[in-house]
CHARMM-style PDB file with segment names, atoms N, HN, CA, C and O in Angstrom:
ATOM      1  N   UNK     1     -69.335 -50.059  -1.902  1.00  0.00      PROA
ATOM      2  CA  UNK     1     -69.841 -51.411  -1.996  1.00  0.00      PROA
ATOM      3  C   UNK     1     -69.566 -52.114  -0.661  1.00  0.00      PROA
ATOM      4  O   UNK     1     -68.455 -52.320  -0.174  1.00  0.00      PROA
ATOM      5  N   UNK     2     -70.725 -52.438  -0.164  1.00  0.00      PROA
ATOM      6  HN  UNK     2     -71.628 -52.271  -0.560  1.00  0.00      PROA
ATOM      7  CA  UNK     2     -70.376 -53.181   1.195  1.00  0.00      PROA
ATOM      8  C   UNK     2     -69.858 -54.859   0.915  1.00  0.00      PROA
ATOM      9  O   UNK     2     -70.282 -55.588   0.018  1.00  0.00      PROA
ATOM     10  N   UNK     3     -68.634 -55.278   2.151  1.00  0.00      PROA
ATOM     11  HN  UNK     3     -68.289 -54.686   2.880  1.00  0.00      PROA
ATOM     12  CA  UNK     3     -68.937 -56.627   1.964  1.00  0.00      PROA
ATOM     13  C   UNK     3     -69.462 -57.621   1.466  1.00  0.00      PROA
ATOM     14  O   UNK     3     -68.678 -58.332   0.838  1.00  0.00      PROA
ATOM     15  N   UNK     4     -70.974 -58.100   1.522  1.00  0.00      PROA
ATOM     16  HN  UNK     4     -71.611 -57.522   2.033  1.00  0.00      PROA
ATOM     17  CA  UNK     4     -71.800 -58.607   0.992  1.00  0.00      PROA
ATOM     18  C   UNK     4     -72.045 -58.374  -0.511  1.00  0.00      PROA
ATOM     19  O   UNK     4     -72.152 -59.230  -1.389  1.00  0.00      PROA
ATOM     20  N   UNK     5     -72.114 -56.950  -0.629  1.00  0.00      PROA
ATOM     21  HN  UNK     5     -72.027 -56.255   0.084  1.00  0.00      PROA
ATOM     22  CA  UNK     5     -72.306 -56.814  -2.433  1.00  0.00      PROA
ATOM     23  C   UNK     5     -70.943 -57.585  -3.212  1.00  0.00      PROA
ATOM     24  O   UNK     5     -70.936 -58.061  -4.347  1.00  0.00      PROA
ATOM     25  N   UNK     6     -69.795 -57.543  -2.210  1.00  0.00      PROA
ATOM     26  HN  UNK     6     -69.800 -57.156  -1.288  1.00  0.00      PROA
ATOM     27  CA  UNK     6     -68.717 -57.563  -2.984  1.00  0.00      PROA
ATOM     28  C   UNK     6     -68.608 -59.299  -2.843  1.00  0.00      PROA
ATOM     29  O   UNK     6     -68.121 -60.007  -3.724  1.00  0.00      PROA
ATOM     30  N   UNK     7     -68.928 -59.591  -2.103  1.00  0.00      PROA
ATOM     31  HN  UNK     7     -69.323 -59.016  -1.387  1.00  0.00      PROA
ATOM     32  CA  UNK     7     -68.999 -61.659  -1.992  1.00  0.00      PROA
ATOM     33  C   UNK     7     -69.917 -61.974  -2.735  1.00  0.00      PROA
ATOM     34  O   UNK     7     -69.737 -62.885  -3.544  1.00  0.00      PROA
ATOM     35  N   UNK     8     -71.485 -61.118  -2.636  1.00  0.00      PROA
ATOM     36  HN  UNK     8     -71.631 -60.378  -1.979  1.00  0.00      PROA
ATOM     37  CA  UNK     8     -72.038 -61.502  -3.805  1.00  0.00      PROA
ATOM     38  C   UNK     8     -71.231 -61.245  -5.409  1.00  0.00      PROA
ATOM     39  O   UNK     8     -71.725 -62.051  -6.197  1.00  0.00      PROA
ATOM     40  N   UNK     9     -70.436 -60.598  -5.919  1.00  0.00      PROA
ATOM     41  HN  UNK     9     -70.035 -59.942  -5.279  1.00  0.00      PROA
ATOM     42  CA  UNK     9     -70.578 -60.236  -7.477  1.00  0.00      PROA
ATOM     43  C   UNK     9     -68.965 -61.211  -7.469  1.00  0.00      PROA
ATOM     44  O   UNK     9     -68.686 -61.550  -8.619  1.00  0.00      PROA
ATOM     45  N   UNK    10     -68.176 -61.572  -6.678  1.00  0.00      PROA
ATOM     46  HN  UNK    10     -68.402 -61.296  -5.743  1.00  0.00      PROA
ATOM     47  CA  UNK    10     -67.876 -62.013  -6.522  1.00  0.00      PROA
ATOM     48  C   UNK    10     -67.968 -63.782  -6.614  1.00  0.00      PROA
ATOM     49  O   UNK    10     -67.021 -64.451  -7.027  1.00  0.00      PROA
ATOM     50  N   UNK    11     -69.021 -64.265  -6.243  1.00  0.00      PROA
ATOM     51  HN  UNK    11     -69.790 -63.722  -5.907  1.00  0.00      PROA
ATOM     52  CA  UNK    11     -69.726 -65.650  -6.159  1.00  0.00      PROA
ATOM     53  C   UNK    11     -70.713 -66.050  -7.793  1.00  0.00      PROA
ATOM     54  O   UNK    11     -70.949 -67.068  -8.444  1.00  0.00      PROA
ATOM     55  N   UNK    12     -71.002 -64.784  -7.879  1.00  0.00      PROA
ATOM     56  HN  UNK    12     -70.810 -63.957  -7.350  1.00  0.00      PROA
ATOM     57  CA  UNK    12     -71.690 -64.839  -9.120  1.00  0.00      PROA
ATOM     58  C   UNK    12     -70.376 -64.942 -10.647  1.00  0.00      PROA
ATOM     59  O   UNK    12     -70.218 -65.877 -11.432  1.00  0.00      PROA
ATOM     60  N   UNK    13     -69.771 -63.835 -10.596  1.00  0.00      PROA
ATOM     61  HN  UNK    13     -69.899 -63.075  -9.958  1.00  0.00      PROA
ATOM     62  CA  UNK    13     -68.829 -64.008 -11.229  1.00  0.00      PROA
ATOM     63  C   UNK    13     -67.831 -66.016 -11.194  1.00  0.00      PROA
ATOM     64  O   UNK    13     -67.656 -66.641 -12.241  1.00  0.00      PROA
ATOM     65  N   UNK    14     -67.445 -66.484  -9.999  1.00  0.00      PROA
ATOM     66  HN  UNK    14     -67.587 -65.977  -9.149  1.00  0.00      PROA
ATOM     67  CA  UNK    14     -67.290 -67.456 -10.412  1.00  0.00      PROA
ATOM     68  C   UNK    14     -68.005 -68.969 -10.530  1.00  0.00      PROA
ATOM     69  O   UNK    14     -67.569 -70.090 -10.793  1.00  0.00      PROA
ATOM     70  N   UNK    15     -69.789 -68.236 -10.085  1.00  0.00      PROA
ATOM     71  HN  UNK    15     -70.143 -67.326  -9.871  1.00  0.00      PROA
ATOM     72  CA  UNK    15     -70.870 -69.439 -10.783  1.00  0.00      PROA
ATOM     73  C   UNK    15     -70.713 -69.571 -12.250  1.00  0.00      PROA
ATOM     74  O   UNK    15     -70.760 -70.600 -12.925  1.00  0.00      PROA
ATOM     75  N   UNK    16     -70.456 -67.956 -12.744  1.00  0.00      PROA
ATOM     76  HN  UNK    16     -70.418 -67.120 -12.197  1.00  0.00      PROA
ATOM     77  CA  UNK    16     -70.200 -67.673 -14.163  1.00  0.00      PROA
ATOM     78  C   UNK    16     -68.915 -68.746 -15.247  1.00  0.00      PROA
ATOM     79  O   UNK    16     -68.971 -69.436 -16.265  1.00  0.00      PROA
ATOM     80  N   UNK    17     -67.960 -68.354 -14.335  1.00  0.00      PROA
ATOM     81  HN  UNK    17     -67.915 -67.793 -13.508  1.00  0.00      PROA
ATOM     82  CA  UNK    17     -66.779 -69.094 -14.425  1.00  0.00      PROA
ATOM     83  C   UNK    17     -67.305 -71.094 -14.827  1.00  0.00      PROA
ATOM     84  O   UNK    17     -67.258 -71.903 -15.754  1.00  0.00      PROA
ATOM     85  N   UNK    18     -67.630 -71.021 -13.798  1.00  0.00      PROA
ATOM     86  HN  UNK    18     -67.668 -70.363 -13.045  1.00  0.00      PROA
ATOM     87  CA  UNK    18     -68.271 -72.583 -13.320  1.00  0.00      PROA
ATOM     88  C   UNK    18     -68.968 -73.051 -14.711  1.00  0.00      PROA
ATOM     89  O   UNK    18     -68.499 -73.924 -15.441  1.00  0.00      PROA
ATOM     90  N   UNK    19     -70.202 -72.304 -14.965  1.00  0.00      PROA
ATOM     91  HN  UNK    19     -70.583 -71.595 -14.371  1.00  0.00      PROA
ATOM     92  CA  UNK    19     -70.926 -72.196 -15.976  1.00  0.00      PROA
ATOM     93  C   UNK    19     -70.297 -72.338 -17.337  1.00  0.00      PROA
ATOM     94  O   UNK    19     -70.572 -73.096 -18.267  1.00  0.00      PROA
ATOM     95  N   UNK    20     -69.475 -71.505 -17.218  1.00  0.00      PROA
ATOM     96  HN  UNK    20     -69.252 -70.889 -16.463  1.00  0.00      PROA
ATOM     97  CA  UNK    20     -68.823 -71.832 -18.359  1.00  0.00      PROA
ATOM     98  C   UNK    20     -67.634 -72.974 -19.805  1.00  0.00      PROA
ATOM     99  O   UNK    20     -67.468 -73.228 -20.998  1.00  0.00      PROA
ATOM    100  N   UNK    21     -66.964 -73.348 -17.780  1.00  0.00      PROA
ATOM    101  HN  UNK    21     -67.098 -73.142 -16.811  1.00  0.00      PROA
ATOM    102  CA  UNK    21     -66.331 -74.454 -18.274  1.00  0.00      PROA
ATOM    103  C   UNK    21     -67.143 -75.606 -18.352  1.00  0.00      PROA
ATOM    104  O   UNK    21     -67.259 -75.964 -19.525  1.00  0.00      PROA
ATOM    105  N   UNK    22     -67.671 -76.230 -17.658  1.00  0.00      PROA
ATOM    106  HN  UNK    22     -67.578 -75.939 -16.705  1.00  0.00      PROA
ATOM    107  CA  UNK    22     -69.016 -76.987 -17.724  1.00  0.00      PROA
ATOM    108  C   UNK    22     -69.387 -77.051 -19.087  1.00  0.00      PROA
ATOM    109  O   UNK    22     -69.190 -78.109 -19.685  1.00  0.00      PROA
ATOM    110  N   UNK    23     -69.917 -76.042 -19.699  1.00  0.00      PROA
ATOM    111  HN  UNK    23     -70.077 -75.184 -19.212  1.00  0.00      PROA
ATOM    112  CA  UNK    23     -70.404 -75.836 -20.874  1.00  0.00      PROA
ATOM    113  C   UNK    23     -69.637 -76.163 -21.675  1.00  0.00      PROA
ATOM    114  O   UNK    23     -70.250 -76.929 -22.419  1.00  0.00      PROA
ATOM    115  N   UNK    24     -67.913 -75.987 -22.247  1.00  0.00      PROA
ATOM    116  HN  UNK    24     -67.415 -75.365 -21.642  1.00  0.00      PROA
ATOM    117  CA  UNK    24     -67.260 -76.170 -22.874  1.00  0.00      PROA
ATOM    118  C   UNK    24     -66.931 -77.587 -22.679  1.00  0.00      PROA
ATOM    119  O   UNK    24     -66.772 -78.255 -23.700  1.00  0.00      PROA
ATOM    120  N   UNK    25     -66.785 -78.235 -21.377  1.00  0.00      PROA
ATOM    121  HN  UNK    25     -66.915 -77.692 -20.548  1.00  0.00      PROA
ATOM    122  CA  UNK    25     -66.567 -79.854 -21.332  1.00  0.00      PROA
ATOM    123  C   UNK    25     -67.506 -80.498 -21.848  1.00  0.00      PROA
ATOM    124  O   UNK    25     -67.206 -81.488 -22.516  1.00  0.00      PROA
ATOM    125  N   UNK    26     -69.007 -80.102 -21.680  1.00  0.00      PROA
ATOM    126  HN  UNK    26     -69.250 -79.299 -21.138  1.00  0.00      PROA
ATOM    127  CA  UNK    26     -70.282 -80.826 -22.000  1.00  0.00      PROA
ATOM    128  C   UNK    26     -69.975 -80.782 -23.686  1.00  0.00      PROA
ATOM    129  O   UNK    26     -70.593 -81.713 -24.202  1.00  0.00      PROA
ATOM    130  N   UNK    27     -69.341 -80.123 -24.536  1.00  0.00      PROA
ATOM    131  HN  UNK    27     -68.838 -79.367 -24.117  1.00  0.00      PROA
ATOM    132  CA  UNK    27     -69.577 -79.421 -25.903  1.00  0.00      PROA
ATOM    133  C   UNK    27     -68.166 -80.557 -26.084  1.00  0.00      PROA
ATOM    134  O   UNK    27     -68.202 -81.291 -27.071  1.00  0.00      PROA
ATOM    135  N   UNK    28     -67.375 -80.634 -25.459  1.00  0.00      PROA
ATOM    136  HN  UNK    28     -67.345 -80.037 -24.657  1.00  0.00      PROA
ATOM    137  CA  UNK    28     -65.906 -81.540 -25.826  1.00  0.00      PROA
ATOM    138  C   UNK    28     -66.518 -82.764 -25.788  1.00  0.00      PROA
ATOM    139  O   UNK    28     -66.246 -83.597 -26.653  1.00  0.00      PROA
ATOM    140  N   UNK    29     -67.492 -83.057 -24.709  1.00  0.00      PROA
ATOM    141  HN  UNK    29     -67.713 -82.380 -24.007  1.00  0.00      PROA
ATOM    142  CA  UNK    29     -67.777 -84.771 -24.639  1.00  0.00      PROA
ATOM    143  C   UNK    29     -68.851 -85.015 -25.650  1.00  0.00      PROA
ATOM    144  O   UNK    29     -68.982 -86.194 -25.979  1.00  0.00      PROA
ATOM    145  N   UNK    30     -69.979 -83.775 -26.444  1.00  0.00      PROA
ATOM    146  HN  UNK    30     -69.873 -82.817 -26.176  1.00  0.00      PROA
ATOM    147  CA  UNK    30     -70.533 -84.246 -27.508  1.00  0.00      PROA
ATOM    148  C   UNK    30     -70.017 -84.910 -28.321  1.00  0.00      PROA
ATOM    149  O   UNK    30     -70.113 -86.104 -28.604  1.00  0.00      PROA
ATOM    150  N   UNK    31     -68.879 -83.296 -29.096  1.00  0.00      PROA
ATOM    151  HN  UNK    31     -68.801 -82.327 -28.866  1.00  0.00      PROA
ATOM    152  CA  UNK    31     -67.992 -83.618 -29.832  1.00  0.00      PROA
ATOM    153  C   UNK    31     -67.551 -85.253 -30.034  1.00  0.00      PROA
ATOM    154  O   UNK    31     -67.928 -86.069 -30.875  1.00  0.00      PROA
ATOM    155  N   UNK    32     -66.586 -85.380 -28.896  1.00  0.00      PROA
ATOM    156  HN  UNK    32     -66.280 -84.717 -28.213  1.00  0.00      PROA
ATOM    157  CA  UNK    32     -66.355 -86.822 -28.746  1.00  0.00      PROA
ATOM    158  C   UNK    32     -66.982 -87.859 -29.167  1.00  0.00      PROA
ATOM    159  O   UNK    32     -66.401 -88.817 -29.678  1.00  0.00      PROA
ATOM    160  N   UNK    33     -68.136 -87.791 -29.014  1.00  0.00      PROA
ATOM    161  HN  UNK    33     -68.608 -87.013 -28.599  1.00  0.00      PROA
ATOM    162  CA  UNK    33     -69.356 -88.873 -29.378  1.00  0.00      PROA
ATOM    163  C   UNK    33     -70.376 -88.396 -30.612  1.00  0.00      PROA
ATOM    164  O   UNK    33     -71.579 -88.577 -30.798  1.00  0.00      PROA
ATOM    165  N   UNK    34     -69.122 -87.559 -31.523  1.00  0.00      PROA
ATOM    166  HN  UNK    34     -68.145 -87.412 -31.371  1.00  0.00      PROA
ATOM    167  CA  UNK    34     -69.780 -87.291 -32.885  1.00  0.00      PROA
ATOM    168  C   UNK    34     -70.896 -86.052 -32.878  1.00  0.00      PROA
ATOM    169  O   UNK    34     -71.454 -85.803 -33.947  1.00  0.00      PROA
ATOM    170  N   UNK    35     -71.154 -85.452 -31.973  1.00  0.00      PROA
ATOM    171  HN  UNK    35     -70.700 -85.654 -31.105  1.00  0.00      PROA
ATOM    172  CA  UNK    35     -71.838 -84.497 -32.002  1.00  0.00      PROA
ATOM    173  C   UNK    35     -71.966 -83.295 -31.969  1.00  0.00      PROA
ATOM    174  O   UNK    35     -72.623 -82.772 -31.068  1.00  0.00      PROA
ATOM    175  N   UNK    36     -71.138 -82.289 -33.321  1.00  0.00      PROA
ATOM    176  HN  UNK    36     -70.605 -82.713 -34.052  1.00  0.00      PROA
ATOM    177  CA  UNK    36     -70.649 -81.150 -33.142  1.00  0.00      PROA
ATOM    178  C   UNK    36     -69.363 -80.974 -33.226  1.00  0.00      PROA
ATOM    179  O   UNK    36     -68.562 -81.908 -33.220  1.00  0.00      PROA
ATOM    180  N   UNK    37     -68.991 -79.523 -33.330  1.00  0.00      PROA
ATOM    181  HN  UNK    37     -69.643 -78.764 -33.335  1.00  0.00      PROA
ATOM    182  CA  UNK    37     -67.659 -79.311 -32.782  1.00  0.00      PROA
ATOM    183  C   UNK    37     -66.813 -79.533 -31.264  1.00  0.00      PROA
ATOM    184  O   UNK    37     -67.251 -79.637 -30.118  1.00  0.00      PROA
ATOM    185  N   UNK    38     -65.741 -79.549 -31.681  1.00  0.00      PROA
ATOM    186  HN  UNK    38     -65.385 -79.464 -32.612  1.00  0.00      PROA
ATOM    187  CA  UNK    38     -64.994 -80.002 -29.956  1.00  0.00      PROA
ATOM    188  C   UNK    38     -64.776 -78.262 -30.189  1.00  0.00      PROA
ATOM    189  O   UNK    38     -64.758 -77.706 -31.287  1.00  0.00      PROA
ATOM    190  N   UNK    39     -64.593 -77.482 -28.620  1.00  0.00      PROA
ATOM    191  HN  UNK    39     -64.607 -77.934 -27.728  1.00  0.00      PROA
ATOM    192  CA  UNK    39     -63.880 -76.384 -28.612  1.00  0.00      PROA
ATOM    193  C   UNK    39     -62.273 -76.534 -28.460  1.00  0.00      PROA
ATOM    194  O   UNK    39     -61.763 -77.527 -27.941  1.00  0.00      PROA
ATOM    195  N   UNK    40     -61.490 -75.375 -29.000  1.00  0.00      PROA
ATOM    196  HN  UNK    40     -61.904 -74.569 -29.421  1.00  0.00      PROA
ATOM    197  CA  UNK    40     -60.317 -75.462 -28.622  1.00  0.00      PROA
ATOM    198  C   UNK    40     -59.574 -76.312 -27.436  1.00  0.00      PROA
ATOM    199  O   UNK    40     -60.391 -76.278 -26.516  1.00  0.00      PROA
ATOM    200  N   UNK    41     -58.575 -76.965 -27.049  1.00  0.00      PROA
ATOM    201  HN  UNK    41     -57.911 -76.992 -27.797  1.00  0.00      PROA
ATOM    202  CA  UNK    41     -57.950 -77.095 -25.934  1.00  0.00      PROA
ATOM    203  C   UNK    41     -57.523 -75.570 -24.802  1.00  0.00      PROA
ATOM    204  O   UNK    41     -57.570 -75.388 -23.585  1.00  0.00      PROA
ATOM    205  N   UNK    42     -57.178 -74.843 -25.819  1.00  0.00      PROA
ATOM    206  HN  UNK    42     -57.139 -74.991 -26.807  1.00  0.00      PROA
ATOM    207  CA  UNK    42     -56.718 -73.781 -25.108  1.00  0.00      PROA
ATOM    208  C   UNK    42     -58.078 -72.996 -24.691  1.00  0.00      PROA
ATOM    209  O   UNK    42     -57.823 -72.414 -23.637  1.00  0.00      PROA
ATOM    210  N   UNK    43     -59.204 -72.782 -25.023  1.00  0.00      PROA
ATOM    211  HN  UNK    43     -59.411 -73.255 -25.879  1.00  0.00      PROA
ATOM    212  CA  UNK    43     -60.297 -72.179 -24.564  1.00  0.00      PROA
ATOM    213  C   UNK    43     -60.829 -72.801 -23.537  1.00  0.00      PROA
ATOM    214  O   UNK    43     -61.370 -72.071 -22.707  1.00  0.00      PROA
ATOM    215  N   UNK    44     -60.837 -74.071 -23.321  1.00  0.00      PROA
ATOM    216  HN  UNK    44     -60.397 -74.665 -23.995  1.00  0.00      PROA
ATOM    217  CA  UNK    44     -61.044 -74.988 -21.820  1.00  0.00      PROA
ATOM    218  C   UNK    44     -59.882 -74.199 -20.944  1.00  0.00      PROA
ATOM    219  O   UNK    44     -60.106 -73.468 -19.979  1.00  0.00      PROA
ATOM    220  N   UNK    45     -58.606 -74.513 -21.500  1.00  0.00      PROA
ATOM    221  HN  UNK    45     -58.424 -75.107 -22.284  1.00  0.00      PROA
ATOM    222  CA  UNK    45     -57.699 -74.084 -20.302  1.00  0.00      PROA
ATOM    223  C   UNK    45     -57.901 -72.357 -19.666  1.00  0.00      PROA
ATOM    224  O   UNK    45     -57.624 -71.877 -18.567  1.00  0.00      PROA
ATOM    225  N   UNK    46     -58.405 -71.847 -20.704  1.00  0.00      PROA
ATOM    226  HN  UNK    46     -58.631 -72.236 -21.597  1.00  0.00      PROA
ATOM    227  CA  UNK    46     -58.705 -70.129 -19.928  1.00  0.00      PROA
ATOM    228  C   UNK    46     -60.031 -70.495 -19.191  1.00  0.00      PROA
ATOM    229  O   UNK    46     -60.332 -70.082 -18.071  1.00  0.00      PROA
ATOM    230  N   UNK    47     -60.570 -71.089 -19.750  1.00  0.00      PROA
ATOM    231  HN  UNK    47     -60.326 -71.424 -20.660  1.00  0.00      PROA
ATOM    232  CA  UNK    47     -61.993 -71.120 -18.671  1.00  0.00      PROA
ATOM    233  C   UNK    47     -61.711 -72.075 -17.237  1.00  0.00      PROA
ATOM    234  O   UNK    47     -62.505 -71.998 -16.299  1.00  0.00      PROA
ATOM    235  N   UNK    48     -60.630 -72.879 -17.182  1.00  0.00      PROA
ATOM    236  HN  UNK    48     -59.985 -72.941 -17.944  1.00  0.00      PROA
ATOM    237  CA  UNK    48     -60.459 -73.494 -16.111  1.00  0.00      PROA
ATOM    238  C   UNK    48     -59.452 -72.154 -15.361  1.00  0.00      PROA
ATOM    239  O   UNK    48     -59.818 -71.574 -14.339  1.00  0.00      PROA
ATOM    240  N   UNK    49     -58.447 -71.905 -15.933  1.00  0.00      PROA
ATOM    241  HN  UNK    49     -58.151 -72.377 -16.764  1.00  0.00      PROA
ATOM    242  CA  UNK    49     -57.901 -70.511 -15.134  1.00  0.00      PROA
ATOM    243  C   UNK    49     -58.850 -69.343 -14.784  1.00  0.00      PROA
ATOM    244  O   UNK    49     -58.677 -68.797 -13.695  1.00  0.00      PROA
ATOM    245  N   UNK    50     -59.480 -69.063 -15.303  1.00  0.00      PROA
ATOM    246  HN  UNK    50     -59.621 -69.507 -16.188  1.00  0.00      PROA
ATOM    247  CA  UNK    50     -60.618 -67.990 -14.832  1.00  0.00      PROA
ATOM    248  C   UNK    50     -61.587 -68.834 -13.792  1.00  0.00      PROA
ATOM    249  O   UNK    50     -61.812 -68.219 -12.749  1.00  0.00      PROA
ATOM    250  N   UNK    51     -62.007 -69.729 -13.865  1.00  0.00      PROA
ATOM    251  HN  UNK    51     -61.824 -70.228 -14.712  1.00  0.00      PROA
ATOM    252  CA  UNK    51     -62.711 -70.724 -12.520  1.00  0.00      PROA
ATOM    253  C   UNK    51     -62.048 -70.132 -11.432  1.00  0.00      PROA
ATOM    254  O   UNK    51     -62.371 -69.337 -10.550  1.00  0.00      PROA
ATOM    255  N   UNK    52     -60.483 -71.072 -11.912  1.00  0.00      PROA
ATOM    256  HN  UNK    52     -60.220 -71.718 -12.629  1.00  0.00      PROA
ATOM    257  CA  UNK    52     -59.849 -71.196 -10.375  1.00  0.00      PROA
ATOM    258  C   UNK    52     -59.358 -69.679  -9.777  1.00  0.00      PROA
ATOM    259  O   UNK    52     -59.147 -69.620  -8.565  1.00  0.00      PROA
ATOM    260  N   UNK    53     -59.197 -68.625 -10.479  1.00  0.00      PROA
ATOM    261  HN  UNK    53     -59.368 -68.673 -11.463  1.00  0.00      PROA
ATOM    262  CA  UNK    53     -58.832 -67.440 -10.507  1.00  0.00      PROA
ATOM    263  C   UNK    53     -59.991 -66.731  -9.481  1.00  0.00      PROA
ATOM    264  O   UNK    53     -59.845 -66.239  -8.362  1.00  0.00      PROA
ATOM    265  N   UNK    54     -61.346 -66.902 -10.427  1.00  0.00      PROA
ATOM    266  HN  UNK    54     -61.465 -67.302 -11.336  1.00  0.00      PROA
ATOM    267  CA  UNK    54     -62.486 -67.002  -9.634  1.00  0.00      PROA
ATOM    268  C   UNK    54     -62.783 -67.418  -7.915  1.00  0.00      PROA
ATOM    269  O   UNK    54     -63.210 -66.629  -7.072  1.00  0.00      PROA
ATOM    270  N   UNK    55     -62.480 -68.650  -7.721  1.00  0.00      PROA
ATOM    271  HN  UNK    55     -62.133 -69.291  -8.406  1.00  0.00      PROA
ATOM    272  CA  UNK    55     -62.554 -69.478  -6.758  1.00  0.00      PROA
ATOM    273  C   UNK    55     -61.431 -68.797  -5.502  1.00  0.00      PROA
ATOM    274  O   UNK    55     -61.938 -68.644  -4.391  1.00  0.00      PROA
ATOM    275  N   UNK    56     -60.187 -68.463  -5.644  1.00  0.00      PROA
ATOM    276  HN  UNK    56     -59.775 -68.587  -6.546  1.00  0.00      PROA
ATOM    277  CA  UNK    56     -59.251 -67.999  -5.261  1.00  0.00      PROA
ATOM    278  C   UNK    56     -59.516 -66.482  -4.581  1.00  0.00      PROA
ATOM    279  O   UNK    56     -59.191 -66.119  -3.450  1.00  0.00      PROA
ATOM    280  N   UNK    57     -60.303 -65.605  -5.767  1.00  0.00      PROA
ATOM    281  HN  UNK    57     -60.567 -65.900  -6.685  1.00  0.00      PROA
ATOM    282  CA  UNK    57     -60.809 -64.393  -5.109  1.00  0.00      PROA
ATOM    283  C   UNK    57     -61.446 -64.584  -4.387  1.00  0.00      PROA
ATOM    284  O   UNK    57     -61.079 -64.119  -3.308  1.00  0.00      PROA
ATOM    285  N   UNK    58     -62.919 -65.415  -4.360  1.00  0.00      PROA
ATOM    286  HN  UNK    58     -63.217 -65.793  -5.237  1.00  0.00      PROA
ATOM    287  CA  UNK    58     -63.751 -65.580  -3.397  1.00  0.00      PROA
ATOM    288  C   UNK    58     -63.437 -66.214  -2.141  1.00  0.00      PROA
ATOM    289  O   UNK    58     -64.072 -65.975  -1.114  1.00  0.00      PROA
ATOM    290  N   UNK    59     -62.309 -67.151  -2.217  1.00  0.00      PROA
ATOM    291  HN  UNK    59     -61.794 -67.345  -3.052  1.00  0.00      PROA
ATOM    292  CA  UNK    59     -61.558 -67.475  -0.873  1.00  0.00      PROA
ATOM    293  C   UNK    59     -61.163 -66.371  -0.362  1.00  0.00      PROA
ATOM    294  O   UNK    59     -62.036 -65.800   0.292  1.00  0.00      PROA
ATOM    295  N   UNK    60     -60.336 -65.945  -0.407  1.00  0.00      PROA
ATOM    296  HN  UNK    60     -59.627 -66.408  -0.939  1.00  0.00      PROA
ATOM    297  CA  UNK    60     -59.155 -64.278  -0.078  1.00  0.00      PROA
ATOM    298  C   UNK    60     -60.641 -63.588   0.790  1.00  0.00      PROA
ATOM    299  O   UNK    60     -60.703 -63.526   2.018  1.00  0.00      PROA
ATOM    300  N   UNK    61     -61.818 -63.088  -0.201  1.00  0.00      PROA
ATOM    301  HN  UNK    61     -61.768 -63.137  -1.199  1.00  0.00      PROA
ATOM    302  CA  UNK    61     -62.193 -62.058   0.005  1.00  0.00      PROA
ATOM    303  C   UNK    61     -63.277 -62.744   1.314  1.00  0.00      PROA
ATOM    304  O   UNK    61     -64.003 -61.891   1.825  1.00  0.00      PROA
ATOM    305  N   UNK    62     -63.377 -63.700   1.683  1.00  0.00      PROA
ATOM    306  HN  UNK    62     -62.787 -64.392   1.268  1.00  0.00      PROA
ATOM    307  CA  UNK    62     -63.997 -64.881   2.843  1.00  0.00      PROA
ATOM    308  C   UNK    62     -62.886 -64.605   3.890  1.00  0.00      PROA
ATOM    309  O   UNK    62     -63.342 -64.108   4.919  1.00  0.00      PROA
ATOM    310  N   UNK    63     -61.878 -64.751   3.890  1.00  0.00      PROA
ATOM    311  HN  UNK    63     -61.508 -65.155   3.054  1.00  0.00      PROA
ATOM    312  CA  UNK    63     -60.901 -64.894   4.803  1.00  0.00      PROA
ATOM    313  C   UNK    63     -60.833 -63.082   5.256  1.00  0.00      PROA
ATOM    314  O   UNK    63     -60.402 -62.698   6.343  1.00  0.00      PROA
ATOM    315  N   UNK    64     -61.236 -62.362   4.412  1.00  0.00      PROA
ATOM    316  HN  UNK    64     -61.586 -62.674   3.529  1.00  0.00      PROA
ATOM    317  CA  UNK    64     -60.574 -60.578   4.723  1.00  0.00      PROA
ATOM    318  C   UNK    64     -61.784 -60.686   5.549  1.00  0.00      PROA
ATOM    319  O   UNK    64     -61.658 -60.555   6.766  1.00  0.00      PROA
ATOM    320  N   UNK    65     -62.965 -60.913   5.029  1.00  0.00      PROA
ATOM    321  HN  UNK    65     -63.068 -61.020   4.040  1.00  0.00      PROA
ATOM    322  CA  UNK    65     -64.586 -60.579   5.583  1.00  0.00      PROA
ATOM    323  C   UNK    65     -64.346 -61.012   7.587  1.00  0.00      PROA
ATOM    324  O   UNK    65     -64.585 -60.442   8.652  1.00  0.00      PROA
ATOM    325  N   UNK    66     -63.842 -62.131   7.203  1.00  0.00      PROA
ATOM    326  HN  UNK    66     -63.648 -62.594   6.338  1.00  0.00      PROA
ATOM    327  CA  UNK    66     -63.778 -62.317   8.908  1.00  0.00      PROA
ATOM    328  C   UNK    66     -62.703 -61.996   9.570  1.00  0.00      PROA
ATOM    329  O   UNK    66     -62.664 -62.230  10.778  1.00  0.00      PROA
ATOM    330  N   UNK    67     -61.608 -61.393   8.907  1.00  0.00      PROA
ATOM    331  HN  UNK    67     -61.640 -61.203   7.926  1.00  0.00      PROA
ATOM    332  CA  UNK    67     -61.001 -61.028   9.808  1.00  0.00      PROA
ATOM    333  C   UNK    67     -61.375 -59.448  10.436  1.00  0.00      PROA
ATOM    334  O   UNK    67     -60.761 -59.054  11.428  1.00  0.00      PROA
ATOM    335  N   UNK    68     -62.454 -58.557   9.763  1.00  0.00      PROA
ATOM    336  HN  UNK    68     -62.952 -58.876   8.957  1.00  0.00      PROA
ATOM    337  CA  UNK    68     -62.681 -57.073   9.764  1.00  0.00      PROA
ATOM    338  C   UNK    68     -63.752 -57.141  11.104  1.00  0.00      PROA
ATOM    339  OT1 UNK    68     -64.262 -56.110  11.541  1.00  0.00      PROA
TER     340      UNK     68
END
């Protein structure tokens, strides 16, 4: 896997991330305003750790890319 494949699946993986918590806040602030279920507290907090987990790899693997 060259570089690039690996920043791409990388970037995608934490649009994914992104996507996801998003989704679960948008679903908490229905909730809030009577519309639906709220999700767990703790299922926000894994999707915000997998974001930033996310975000963190794709830094690292930015910083290796230019140093090679």
């Amino acid at each position: 896997m060259t570089n690039a494949d690996e920043f791409a699946r990388l970037y995608l993986q934490a649009e994914g991330a992104r996507a996801r918590l998003d989704a679960l806040l948008s679903q908490r602030e229905a909730a809030q305003q009577g519309g639906g279920l709220s999700p767990k507290p703790s299922e926000i907090d894994k999707a915000r750790d997998r974001l930033e987990a996310a975000e963190r790899l794709l830094e690292a693997h930015g910083r290796m890319a230019v140093r090679v």
